[in-house]
N, C-alpha and C positions, 0 to 999 in steps of 0.2 A: 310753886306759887312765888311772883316777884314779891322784893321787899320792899314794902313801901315807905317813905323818907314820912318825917315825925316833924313836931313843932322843933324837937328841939333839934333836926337837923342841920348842920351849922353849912348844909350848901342848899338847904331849902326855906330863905326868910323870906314868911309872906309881907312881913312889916320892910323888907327892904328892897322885896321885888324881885330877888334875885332867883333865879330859876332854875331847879331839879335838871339836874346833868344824868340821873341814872336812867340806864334804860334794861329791855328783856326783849326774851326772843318770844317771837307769837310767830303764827300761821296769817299769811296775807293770801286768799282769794283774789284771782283776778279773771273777769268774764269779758272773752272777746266773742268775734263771730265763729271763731274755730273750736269754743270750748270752754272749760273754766280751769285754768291753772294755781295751786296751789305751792305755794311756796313758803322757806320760813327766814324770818327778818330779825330784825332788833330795831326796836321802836323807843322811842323817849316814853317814858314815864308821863310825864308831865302833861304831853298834848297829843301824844299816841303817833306823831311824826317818825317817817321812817330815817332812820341813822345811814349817812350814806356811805359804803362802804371804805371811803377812804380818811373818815372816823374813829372808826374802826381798827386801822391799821391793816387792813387787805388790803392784798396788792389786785387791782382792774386789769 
């Protein structure tokens, strides 16, 4: 289970707008005409945006 950031998280103030940097890995689903691929990512917390690997610090 991710951990989710608290009032008093001091990199999530909703009074100052500033926006939750943590993220987790989840399972993305993707449906083409060939199939439905499944794969797993690291997404923001915040707005479920996927993290792009060079974020991350993987090498592309």
């Amino acid at each position: 289970m991710a951990n989710h950031a608290t009032s008093n998280d001091p990199q999530h103030s909703p009074e100052q707008g500033t926006p939750n940097n943590d993220t987790f890995t989840t399972d993305v689903s993707e449906t083409d005409d060939q199939g439905t691929t499944v794969r797993e990512t690291q997404v923001r917390e915040d707005d479920l945006s996927e993290v792009d690997s060079s974020e991350r610090g993987e090498k592309q």
